[in-house]
N, CA, C and O atoms as a DFTB+ gen file, in Angstrom:
460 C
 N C O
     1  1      39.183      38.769       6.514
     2  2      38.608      38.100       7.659
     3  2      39.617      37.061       8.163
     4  3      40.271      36.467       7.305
     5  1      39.819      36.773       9.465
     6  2      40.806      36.128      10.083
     7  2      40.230      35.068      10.836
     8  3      39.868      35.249      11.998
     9  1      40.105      33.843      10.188
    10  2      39.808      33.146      10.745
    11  2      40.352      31.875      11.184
    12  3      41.243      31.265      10.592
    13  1      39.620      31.406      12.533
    14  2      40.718      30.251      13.292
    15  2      40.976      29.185      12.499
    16  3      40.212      28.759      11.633
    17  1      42.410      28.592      12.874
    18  2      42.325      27.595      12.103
    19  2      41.106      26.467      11.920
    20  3      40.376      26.188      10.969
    21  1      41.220      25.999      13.154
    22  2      40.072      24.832      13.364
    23  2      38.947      25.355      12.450
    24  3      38.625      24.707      11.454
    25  1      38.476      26.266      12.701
    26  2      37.238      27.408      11.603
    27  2      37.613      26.825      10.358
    28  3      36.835      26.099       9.741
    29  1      39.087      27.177       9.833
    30  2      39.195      27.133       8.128
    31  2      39.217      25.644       8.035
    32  3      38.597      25.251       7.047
    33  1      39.660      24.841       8.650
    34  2      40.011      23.322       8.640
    35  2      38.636      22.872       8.324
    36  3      38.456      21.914       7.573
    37  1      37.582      23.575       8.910
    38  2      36.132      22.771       8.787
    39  2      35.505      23.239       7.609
    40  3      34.666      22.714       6.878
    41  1      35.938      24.062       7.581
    42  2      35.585      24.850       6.003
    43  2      35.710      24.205       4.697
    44  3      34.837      23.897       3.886
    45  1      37.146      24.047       4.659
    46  2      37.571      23.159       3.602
    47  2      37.566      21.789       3.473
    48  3      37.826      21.117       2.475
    49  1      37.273      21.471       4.481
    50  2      36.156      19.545       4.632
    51  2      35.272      19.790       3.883
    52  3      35.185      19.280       2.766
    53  1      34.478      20.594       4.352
    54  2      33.002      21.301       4.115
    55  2      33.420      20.739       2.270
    56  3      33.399      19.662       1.674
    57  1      33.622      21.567       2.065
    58  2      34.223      22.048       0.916
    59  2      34.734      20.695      -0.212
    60  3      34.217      20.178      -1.201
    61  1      36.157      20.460       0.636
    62  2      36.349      19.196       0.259
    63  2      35.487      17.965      -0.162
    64  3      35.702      17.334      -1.197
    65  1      34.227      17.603       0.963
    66  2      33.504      16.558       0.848
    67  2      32.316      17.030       0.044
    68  3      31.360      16.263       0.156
    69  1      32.109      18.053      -0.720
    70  2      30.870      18.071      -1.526
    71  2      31.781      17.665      -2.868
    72  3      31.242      16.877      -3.644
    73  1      33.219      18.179      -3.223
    74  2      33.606      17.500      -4.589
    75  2      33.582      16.122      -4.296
    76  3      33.144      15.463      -5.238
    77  1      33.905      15.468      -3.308
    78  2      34.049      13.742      -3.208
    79  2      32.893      13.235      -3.540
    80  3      32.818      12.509      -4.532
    81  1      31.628      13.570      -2.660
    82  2      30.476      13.760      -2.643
    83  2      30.094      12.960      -4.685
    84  3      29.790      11.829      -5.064
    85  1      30.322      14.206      -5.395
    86  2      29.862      13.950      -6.554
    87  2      31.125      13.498      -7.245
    88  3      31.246      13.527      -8.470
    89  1      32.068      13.078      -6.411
    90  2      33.140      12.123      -7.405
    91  2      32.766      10.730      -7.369
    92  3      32.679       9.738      -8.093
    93  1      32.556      11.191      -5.984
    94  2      32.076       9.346      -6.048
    95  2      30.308       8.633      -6.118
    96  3      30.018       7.477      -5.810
    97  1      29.614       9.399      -6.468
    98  2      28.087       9.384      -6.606
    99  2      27.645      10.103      -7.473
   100  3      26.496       9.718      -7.690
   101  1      27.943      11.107      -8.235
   102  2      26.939      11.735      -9.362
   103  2      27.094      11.122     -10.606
   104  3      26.324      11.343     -11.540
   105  1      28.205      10.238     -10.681
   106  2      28.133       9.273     -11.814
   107  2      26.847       8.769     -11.993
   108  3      26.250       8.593     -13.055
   109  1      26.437       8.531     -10.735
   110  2      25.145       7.173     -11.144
   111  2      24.104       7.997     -11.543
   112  3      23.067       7.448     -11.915
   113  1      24.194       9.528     -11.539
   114  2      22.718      10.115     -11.985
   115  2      23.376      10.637     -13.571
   116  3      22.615      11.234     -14.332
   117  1      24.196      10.483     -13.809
   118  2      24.497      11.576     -15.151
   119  2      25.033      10.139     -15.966
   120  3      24.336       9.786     -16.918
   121  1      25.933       9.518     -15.712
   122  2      26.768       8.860     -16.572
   123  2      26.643       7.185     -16.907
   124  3      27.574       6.511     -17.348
   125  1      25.301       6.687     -16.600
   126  2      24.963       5.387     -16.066
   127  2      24.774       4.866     -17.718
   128  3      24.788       3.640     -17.824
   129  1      24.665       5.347     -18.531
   130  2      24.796       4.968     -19.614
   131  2      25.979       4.880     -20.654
   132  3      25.825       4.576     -21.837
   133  1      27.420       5.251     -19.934
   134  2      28.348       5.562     -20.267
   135  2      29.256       4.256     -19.724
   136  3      29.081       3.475     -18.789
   137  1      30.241       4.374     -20.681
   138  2      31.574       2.971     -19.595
   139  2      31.861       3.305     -18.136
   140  3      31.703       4.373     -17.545
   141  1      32.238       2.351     -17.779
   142  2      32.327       2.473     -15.892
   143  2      33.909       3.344     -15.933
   144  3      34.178       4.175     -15.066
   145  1      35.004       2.957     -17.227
   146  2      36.133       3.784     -17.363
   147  2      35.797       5.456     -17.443
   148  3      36.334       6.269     -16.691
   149  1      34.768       5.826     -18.538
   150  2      34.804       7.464     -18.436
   151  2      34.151       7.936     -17.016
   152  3      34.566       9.004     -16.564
   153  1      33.007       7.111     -16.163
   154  2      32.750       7.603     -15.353
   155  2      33.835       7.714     -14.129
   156  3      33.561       8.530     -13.249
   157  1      35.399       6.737     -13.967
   158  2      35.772       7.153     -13.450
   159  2      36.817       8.219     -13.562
   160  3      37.370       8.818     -12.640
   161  1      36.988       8.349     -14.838
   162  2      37.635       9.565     -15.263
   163  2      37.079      10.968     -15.100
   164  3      37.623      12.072     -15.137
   165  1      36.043      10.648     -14.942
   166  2      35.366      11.805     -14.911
   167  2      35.343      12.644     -13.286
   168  3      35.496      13.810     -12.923
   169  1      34.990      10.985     -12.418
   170  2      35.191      11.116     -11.193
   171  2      36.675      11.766     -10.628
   172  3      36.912      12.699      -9.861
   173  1      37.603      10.768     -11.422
   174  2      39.050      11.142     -11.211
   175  2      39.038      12.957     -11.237
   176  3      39.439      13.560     -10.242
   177  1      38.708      13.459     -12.054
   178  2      39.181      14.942     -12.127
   179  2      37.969      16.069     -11.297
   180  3      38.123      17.280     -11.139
   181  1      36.819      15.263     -10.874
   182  2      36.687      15.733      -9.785
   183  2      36.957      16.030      -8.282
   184  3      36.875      16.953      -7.472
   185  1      37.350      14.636      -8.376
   186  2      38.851      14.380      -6.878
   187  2      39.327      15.342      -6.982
   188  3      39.166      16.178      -6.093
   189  1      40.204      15.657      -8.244
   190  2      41.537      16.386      -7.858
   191  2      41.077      17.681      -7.296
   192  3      41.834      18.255      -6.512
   193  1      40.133      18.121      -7.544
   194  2      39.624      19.353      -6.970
   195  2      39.222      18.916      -5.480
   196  3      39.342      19.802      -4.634
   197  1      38.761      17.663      -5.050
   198  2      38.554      17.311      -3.781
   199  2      40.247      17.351      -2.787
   200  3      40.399      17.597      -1.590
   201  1      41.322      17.005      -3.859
   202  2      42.421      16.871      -2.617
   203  2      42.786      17.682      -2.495
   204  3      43.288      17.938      -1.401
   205  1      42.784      18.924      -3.845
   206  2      43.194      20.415      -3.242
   207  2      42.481      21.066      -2.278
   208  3      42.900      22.132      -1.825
   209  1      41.486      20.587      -1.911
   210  2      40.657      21.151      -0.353
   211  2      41.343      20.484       0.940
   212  3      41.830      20.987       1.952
   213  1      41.183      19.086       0.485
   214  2      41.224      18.301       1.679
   215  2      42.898      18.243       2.304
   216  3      42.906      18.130       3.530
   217  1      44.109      18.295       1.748
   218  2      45.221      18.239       2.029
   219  2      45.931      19.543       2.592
   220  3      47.079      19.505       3.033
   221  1      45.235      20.596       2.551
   222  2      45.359      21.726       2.948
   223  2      44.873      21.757       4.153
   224  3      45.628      22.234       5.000
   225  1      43.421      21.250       4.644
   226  2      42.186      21.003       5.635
   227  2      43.218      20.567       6.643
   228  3      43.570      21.299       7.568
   229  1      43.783      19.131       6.403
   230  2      43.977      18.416       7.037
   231  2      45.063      18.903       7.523
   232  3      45.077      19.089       8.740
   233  1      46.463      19.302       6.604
   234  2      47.761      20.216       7.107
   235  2      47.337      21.064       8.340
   236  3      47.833      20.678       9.399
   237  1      46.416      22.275       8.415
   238  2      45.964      23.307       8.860
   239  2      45.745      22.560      10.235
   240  3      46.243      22.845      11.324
   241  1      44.891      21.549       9.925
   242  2      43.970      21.236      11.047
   243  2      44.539      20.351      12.120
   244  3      43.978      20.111      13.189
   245  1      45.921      19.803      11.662
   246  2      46.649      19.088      12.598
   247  2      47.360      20.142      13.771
   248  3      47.587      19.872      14.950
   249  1      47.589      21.227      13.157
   250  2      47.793      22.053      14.259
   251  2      46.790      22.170      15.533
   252  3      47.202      22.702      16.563
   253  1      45.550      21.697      15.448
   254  2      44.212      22.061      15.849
   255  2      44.197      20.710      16.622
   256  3      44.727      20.704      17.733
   257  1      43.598      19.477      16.105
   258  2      43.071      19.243      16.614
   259  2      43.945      17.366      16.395
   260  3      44.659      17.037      15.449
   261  1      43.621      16.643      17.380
   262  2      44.090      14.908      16.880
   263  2      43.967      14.625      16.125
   264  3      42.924      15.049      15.628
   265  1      45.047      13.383      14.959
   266  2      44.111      12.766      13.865
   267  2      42.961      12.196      14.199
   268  3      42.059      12.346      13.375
   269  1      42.626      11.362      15.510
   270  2      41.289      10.703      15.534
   271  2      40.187      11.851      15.596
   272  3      39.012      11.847      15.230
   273  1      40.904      12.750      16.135
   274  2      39.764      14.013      15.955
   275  2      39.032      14.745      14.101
   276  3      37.943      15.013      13.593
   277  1      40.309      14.763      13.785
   278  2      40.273      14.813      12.283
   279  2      39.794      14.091      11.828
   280  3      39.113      14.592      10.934
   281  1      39.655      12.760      11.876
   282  2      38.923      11.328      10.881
   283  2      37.546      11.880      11.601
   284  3      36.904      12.233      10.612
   285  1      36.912      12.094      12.479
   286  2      36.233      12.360      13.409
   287  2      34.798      13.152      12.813
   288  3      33.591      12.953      12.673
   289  1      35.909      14.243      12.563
   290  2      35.104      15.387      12.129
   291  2      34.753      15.043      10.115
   292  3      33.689      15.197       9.515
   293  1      35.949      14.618       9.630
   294  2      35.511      14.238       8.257
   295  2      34.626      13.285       8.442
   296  3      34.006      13.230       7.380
   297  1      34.088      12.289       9.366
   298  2      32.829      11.757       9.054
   299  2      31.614      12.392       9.621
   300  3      30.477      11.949       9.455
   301  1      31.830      13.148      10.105
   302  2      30.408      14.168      10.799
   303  2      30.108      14.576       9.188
   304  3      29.240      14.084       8.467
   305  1      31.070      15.605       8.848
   306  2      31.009      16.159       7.576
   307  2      30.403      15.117       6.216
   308  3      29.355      15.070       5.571
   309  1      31.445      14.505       6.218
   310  2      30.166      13.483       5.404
   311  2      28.890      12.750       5.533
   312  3      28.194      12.216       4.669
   313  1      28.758      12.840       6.699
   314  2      26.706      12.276       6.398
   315  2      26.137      13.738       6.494
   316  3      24.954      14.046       6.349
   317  1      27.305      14.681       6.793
   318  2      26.160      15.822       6.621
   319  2      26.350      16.629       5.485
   320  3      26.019      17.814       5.490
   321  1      26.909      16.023       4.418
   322  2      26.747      16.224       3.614
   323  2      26.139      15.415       1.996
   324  3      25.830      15.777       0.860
   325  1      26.239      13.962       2.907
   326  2      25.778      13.056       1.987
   327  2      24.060      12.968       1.729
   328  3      23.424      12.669       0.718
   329  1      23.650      13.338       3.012
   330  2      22.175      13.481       3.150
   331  2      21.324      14.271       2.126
   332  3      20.581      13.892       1.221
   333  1      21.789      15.859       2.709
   334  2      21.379      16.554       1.240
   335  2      21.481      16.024       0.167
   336  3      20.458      15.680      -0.425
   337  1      22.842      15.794      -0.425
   338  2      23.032      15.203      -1.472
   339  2      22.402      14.208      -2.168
   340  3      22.279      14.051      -3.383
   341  1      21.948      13.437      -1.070
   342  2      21.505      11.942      -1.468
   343  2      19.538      12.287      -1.636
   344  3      18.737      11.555      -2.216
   345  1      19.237      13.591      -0.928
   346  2      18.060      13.803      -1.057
   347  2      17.165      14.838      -2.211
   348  3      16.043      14.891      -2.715
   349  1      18.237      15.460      -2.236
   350  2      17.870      16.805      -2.947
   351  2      18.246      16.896      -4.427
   352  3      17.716      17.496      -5.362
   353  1      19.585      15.927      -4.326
   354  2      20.557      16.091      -5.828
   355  2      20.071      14.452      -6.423
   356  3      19.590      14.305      -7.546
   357  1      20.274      13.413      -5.550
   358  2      19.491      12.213      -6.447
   359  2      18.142      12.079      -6.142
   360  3      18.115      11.758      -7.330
   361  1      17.239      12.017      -5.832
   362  2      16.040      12.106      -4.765
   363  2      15.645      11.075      -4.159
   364  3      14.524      10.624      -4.394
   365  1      16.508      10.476      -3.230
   366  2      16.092       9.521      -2.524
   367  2      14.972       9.751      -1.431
   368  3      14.516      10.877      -1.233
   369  1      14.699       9.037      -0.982
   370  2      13.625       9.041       0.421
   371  2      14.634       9.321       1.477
   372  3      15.732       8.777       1.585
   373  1      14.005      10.450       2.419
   374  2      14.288      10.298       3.562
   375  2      13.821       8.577       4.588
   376  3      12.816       7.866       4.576
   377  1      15.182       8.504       5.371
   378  2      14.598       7.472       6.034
   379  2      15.311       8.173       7.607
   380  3      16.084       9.122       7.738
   381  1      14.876       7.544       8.334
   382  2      15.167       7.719       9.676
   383  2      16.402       7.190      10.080
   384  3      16.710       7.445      11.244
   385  1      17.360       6.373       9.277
   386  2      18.254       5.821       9.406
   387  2      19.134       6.706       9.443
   388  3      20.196       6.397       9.984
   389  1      18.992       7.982       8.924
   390  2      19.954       9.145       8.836
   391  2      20.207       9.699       9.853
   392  3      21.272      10.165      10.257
   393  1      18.545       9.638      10.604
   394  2      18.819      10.550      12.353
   395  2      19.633       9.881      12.604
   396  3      20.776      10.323      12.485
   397  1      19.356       7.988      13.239
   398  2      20.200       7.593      13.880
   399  2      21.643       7.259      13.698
   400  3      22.402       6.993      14.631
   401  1      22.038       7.294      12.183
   402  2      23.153       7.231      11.874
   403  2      24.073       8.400      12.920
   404  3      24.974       8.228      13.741
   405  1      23.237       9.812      12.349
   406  2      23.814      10.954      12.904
   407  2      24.105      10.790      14.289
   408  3      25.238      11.101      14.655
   409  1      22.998      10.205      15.426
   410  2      23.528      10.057      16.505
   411  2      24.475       9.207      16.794
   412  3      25.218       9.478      17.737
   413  1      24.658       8.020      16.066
   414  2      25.840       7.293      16.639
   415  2      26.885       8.431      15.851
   416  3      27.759       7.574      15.714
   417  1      27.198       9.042      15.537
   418  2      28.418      10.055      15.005
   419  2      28.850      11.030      16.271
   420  3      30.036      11.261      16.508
   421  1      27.842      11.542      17.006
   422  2      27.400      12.622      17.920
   423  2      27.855      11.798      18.785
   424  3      28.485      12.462      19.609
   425  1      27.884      10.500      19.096
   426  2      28.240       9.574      20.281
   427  2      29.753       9.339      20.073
   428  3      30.482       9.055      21.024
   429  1      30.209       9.463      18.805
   430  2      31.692       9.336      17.943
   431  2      32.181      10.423      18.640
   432  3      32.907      10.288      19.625
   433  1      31.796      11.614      18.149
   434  2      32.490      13.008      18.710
   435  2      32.449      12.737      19.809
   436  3      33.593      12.595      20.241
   437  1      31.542      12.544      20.699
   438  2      31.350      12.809      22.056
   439  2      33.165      12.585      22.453
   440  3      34.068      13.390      22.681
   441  1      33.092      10.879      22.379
   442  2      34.185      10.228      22.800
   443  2      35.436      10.344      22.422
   444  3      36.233       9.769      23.164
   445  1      36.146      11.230      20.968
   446  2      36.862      11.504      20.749
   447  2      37.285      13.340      21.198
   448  3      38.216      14.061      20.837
   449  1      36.497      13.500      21.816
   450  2      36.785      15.376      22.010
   451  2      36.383      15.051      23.700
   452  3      35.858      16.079      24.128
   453  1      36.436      14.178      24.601
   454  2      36.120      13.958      26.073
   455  2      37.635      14.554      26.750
   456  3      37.750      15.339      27.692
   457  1      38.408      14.097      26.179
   458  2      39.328      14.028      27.103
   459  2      40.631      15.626      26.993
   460  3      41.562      15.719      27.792
């Protein structure tokens, strides 16, 4: 399958930000009883699987698109991926703060993909 860059670039965000995701947050559900050192070790070697997504993403995707476009889109990607995460994998409450977060993001894109 041949797909566009911009396509694979979002892919491997995608991708990228679910290892960050639990590098930098699943400590507090698994390891909260552990030293703050192993949890970041632990975190640490989940990264590394996060930069082998993300440094590739980002290479690819400069062909594609602006860096402000790129920072852009990695934060779309992360509340839309932090949400689930934050709902399903720790079980927080939905709050409404998420819609509107999301729209000021949607107001982000808007203004960085206008011109």
């Amino acid at each position: 399958m041949n797909l566009p860059p911009g396509v694979i670039t979002i892919l491997l965000l995608i991708a990228s930000n679910v290892f960050m995701t639990f590098a930098w947050y699943g400590h507090l559900k698994h390891v909260q009883d552990r030293t703050w050192l192993l949890a970041a070790l632990i975190s640490w070697g989940i990264a590394l699987f996060e930069y082998l997504l993300q440094v590739p993403a980002n290479r690819i995707g400069s062909g594609v698109y602006t860096l402000p476009q790129l920072k852009i889109i990695q934060e779309v990607i992360t509340l839309g991926v932090f949400v689930p995460f934050s709902l399903f994998y720790m079980g927080q409450p939905f709050k409404l703060d998420f819609v509107w977060a999301g729209l000021c993001l949607l107001g982000a894109v808007y203004f960085m993909f206008r011109s």
